[in-house]
ROVOGU-342333 format. One record per residue (C-alpha): residue in three letters; z, y, x. Coordinates in steps of 0.02 Angstrom, whole numbers, padded with zeros to 5 digits, m for minus. Layout:
N
@rolum Ala, zz Z, yy Y, xx X
...
END
This chain:
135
@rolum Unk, zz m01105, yy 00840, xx 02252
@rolum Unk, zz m01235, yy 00746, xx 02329
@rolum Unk, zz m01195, yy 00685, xx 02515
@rolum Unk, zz m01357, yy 00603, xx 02585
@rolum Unk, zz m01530, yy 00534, xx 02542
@rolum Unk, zz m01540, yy 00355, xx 02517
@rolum Unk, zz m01709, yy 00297, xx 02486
@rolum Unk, zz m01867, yy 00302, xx 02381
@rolum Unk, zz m01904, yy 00161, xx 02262
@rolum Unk, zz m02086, yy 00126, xx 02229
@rolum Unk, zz m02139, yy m00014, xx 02105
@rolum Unk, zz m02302, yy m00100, xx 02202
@rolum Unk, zz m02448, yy m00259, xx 02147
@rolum Unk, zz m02473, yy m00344, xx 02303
@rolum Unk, zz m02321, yy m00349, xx 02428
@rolum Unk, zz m02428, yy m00409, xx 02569
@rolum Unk, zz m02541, yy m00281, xx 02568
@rolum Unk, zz m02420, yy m00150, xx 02549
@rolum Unk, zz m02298, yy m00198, xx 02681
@rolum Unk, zz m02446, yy m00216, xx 02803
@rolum Unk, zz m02501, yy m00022, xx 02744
@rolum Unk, zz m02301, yy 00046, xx 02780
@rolum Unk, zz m02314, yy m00045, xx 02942
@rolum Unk, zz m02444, yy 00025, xx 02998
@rolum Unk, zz m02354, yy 00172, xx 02983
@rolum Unk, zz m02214, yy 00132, xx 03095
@rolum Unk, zz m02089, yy 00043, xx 02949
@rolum Unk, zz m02004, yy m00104, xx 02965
@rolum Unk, zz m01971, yy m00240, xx 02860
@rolum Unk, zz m01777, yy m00239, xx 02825
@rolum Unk, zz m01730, yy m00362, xx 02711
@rolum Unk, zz m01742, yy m00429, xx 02504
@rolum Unk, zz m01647, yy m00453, xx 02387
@rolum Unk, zz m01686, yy m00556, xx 02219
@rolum Unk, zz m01665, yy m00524, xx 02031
@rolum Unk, zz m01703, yy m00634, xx 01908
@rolum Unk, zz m01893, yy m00536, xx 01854
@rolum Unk, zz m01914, yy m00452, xx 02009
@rolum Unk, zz m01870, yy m00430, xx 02192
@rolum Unk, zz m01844, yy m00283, xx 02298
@rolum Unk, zz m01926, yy m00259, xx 02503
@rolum Unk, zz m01826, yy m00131, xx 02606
@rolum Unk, zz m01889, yy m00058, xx 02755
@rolum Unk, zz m01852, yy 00078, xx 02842
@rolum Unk, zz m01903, yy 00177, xx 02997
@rolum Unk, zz m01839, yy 00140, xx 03163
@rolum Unk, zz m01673, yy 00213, xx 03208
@rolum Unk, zz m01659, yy 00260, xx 03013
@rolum Unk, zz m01585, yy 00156, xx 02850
@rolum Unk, zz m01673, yy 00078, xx 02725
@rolum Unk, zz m01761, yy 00237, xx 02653
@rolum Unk, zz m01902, yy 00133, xx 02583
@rolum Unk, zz m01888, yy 00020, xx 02434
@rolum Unk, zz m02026, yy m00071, xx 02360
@rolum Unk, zz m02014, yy m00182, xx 02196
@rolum Unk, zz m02108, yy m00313, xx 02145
@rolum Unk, zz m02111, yy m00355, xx 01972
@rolum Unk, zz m02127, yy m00563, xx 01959
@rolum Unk, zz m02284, yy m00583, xx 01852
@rolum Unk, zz m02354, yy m00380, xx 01844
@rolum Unk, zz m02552, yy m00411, xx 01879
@rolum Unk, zz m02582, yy m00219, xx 01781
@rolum Unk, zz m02609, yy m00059, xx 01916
@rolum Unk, zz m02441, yy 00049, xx 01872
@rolum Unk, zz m02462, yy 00222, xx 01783
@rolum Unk, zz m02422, yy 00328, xx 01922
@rolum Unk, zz m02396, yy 00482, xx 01799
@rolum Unk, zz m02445, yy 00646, xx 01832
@rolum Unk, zz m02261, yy 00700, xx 01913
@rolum Unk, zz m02262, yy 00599, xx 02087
@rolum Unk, zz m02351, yy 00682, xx 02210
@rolum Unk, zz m02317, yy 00615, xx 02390
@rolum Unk, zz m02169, yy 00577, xx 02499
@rolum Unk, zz m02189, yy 00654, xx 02711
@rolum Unk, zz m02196, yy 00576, xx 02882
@rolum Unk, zz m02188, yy 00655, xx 03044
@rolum Unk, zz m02289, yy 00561, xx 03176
@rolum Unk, zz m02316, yy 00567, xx 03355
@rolum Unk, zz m02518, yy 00536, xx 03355
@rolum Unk, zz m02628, yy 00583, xx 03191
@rolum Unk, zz m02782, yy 00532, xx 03242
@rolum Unk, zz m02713, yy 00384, xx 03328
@rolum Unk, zz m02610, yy 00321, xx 03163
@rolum Unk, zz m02788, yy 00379, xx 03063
@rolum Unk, zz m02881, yy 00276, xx 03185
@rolum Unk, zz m02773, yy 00112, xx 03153
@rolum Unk, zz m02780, yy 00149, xx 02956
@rolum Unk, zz m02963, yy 00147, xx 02953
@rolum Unk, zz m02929, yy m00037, xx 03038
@rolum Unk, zz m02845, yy m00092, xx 02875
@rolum Unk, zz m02961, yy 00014, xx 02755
@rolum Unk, zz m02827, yy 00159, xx 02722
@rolum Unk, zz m02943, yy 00310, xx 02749
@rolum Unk, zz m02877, yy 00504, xx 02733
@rolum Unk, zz m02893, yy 00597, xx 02555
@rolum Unk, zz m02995, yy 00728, xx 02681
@rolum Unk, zz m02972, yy 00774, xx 02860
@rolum Unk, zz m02834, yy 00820, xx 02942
@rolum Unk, zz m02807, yy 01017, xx 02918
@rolum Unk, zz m02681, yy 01157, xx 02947
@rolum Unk, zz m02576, yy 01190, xx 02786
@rolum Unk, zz m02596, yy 01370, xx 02720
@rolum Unk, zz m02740, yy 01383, xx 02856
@rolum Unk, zz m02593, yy 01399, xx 02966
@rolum Unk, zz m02616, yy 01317, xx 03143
@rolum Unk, zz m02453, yy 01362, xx 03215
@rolum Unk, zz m02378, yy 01250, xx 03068
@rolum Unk, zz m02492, yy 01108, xx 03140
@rolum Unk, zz m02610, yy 00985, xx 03045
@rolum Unk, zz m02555, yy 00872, xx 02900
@rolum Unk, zz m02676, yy 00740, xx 02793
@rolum Unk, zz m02646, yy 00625, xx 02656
@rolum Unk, zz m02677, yy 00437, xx 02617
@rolum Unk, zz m02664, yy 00333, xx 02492
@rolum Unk, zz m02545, yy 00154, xx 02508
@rolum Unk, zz m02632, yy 00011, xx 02418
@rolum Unk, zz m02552, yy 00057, xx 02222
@rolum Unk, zz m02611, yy 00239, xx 02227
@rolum Unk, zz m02444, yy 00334, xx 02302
@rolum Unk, zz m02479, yy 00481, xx 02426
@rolum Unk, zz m02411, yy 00499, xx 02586
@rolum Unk, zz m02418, yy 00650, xx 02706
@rolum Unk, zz m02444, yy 00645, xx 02872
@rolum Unk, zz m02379, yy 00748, xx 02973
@rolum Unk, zz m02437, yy 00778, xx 03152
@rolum Unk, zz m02303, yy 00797, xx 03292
@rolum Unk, zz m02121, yy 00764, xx 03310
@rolum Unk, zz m02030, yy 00895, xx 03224
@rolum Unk, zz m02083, yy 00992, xx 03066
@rolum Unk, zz m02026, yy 01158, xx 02972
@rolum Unk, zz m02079, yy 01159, xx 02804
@rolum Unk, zz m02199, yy 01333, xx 02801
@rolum Unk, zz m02135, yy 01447, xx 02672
@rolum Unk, zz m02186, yy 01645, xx 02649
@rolum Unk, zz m02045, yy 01757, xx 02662
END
């Protein structure tokens, strides 16, 4: 039986531009450890573990196949259109504008954005979220 989550592992190109993008969005930069053909960046959100992992592969200069199965991990933030505001700073624009899920605005407003090898991340506006599901 499973107890917790631990983290997601994403393979990225250019570790400088990709810890700047999770930064942006409130991660910090952990630690790394080595392997022989690749190395491994873990950050994590503060007051949380190490639930980001990102992996460089020594020599890798080819975009990865992102597949058609991954679809996007979630954040909750405090300020959408602040966070969307310092993006834009870095060139990390929104998929489309912020909007209610479901046309729901009780659930609140969510977008999505793109880090800098092509994996989606929702934002989620305010504190706390409850995933909206029909009854």
């Amino acid at each position: 039986m499973s107890k917790r989550y631990v983290h997601t592992c994403v393979r990225v190109l250019d570790p400088d531009a990709s810890v700047a993008f999770y930064e942006a969005l409130g991660y910090e930069r952990r630690g790394k450890l080595q392997f022989e053909t690749a190395y491994n960046i873990y950050m994590g959100l503060p007051g949380d573990s190490d639930t980001l992992e990102l992996t460089v592969n020594i020599g890798r200069e080819e975009p990865y196949d992102l597949g058609d199965g991954y679809n996007h991990i979630a954040l909750t933030v405090d300020d959408l259109d602040a966070l969307l505001e310092e993006l834009a700073k870095i060139g990390v624009e929104p998929e489309k504008p912020p909007f209610a899920p479901g046309g729901r605005p009780e659930i609140g407003r969510i977008c999505f954005v793109q880090d800098p090898d092509g994996y989606r991340i929702e934002l989620i506006d305010g504190g706390e979220f409850k995933t909206p599901q029909d009854d």
